[in-house]
C-alpha positions in Angstrom: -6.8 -30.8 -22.2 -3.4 -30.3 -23.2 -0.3 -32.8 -22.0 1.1 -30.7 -19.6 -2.4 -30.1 -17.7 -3.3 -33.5 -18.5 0.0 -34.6 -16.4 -0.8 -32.1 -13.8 -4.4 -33.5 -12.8 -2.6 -37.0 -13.0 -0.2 -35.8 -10.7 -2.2 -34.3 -8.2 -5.0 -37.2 -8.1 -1.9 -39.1 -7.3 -0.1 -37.2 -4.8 3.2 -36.8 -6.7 5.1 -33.8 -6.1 3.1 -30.0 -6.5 6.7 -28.3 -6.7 7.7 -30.5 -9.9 4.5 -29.6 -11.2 4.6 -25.6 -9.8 7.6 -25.2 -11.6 6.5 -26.8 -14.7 3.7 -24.8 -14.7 5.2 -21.1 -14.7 7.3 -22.1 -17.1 5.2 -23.2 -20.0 5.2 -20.4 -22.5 2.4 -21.7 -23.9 -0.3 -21.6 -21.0 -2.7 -18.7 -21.1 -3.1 -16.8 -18.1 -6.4 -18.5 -17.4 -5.8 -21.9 -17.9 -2.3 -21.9 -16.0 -4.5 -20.0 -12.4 -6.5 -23.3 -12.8 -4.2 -25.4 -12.9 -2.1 -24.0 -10.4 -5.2 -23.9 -8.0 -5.2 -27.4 -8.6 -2.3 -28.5 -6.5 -2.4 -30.2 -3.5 -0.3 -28.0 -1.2 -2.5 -24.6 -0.7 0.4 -22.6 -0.4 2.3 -23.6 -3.7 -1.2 -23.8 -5.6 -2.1 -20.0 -4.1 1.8 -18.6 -4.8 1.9 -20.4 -8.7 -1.4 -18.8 -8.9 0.4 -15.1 -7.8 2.8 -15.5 -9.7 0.2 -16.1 -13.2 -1.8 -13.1 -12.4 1.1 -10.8 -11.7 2.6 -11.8 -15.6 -0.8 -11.4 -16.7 -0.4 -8.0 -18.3 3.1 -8.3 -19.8 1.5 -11.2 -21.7 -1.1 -8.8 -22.7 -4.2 -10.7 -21.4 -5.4 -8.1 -18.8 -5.1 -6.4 -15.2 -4.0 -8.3 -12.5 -7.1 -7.6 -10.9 -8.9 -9.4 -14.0 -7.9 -12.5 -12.2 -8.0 -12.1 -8.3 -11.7 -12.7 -8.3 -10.7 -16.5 -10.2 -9.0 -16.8 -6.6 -10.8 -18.8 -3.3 -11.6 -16.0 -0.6 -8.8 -16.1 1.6 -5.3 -14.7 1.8 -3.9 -15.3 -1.5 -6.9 -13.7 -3.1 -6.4 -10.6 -0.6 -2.6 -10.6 -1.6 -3.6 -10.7 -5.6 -5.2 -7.7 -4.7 -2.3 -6.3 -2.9 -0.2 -6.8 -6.1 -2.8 -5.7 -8.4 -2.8 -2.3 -6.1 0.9 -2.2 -6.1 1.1 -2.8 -9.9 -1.4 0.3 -10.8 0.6 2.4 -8.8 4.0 1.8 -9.8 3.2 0.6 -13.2 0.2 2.1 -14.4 0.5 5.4 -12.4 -2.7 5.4 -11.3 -3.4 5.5 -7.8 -7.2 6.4 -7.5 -7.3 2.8 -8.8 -4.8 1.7 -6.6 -6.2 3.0 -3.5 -9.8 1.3 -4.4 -7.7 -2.2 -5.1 -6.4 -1.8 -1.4 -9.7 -1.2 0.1 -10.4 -4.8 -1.4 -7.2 -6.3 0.2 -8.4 -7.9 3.5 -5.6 -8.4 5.5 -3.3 -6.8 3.2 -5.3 -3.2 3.4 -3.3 -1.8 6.1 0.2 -2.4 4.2 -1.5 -2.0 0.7 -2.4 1.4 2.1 0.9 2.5 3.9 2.9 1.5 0.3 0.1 3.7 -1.7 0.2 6.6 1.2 4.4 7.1 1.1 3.6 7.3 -2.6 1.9 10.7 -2.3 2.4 12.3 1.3 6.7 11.9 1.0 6.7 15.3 -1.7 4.1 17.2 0.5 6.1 17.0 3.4 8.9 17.6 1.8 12.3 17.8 3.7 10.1 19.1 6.4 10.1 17.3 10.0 7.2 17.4 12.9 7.6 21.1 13.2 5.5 21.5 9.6 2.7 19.0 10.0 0.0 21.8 10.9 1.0 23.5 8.1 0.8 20.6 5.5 -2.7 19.2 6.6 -4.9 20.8 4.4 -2.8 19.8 1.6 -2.6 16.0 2.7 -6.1 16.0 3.2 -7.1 17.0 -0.7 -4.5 13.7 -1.7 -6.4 12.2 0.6 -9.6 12.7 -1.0 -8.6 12.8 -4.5 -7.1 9.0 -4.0 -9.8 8.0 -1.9 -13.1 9.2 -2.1 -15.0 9.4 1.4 -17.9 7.4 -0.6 -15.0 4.7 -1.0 -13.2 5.0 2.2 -12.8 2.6 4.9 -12.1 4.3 8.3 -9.2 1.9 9.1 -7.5 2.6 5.7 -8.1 6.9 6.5 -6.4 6.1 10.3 -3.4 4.2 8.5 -2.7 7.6 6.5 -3.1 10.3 8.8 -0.6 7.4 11.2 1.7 7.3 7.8 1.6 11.1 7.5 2.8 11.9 11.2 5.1 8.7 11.2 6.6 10.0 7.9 7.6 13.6 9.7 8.5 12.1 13.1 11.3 9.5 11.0 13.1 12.4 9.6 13.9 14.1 12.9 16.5 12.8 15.4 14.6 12.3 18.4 10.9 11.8 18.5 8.8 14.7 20.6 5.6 14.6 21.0 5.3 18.2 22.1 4.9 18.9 18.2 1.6 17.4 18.6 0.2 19.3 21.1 -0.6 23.0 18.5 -2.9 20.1 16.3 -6.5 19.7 17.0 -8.5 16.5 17.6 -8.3 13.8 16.4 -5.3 15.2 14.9 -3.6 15.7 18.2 -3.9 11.6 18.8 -3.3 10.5 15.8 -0.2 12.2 16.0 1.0 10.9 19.7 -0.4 7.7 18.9 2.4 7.6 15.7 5.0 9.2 17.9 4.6 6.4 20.3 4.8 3.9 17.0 7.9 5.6 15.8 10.0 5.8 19.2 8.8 2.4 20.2 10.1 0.9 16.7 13.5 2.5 17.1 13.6 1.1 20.7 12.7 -2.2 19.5 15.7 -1.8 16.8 18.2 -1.1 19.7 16.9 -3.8 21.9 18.2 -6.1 18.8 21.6 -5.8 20.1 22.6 -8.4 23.4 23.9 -6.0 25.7 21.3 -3.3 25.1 18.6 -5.9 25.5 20.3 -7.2 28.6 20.4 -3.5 30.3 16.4 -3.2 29.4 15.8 -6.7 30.7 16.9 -6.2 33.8 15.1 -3.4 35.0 11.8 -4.2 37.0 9.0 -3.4 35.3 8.6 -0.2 37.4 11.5 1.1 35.7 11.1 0.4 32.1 9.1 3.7 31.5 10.7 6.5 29.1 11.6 9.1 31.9 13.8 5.9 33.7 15.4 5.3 30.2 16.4 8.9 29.9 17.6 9.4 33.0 21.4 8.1 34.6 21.4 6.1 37.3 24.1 4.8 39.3 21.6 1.5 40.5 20.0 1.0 36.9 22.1 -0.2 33.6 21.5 2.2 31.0 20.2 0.8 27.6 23.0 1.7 25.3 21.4 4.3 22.2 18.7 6.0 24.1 16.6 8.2 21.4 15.8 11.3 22.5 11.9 12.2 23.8 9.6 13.0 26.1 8.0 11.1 28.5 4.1 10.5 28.1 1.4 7.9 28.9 1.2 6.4 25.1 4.8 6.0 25.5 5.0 4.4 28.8 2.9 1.9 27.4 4.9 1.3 24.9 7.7 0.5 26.5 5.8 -1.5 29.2 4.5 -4.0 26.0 8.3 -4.0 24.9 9.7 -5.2 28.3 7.2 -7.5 29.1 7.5 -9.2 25.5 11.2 -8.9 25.4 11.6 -9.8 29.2 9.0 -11.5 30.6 7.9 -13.7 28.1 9.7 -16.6 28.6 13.4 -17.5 27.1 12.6 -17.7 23.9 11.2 -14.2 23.1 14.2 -12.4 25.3 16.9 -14.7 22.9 15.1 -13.5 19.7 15.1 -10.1 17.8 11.7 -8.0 18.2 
């Protein structure tokens, strides 16, 4: 055992401080990759031990000693090992160019499958929609479906991971269009036609949720009953109701009612502390 991991397993057995020693650790040129994840798993504090241990892997291949995902299986099951994956996933698409491997690192990703997949899915679906908005998505499904199943095999494919990219396809149209209509859902068949209200619900609800960061526009939504905080009471002017200020234009449907009811009663009836903080 060399001094520095011989000071590290002294300092761990005796409680001294896991920073001095995470810090110590990515910083010795000398450590190969394998010997400075077991170290780094050997600290006290889970979180430093699991992040020094990230941070190995991901320097693995500049160092020339393999993949990142060489090393996510040296990792305890958990989130850590899930985000090594993550990384690994991110690093073959971005560095490597390779995303059939990258989209069979995120179906190994745990709780990092649904991000891991929305990263990999803006990769590939942003040039086949082009410039195009909502009033194109008919037209561009048979191509998004070949990426689809050229990145991710249906032998390989988790159902949650193909619902995040038909959600990342219709999100990625509805983004690029001022107002967010679902009526461009309704020439799509099923389960098309819900995928793509369910993402138009997502998409107007998240810009809602961006204006409700504001104090005034948060106190105009807030103090509506909750009979009133539906979309066709946003849109509409009325003399006994405070309008929120940078209404988004729409159209009123179920998905999006509900939406907004989850927004007021998180925002407003949740107690002080979730109406003074942002969404």
């Amino acid at each position: 055992m060399g001094p520095l991991l011989l000071l590290l397993a002294c300092g761990v057995e005796n409680g001294s401080d896991d920073r001095g020693a995470y810090v110590d650790l990515l910083s010795a040129e000398d450590l190969a990759t394998q010997a400075r994840i077991e170290a780094c798993l050997s600290l006290a504090d889970p979180d430093l031990a699991g992040d020094c241990a990230l941070v190995a892997a991901e320097a693995a291949p500049a160092r020339g000693e393999g993949p990142i995902e060489a090393w996510c299986e040296r990792f305890p099951a958990g989130p850590w090992q899930d985000e090594c994956w993550f990384r690994a996933a991110e690093h073959a698409l971005a560095r490597d160019r390779d995303p059939v491997r990258a989209a069979r690192l995120c179906t190994t990703s745990g709780s990092f499958s649904a991000p891991c997949a929305v990263h990999l899915w803006a990769v590939g679906l942003l040039p086949i929609l082009g410039r195009d908005g909502p009033e194109a998505f008919g037209s561009h499904l048979a191509e998004a479906a070949v990426l689809l199943e050229r990145w991710m095999p249906e032998e390989i494919r988790d159902p949650a991971v193909e619902e995040g990219f038909w959600g990342q396809y219709y999100a990625i149209g509805f983004e690029r269009a001022p107002g967010v209509l679902p009526s461009a859902c309704a020439p799509l068949d099923e389960p098309h036609r819900s995928r793509c209200e369910t993402a138009a619900a997502n998409v107007w609800s998240s810009r809602l949720a961006t204006i409700l960061r504001r104090t005034e526009a948060l106190g105009s939504f807030c103090a509506r009953t909750a009979a009133s905080a539906t979309v066709a009471a946003l849109l509409t002017e009325r003399a006994d109701v405070p309008p929120v200020p940078g209404r988004i234009q729409t159209e009123p449907t179920p998905a999006l009612d509900a939406a907004v009811a989850r927004l007021h009663e998180s925002r407003c009836l949740s107690g002080s502390s979730e109406k003074d903080s942002p969404p």
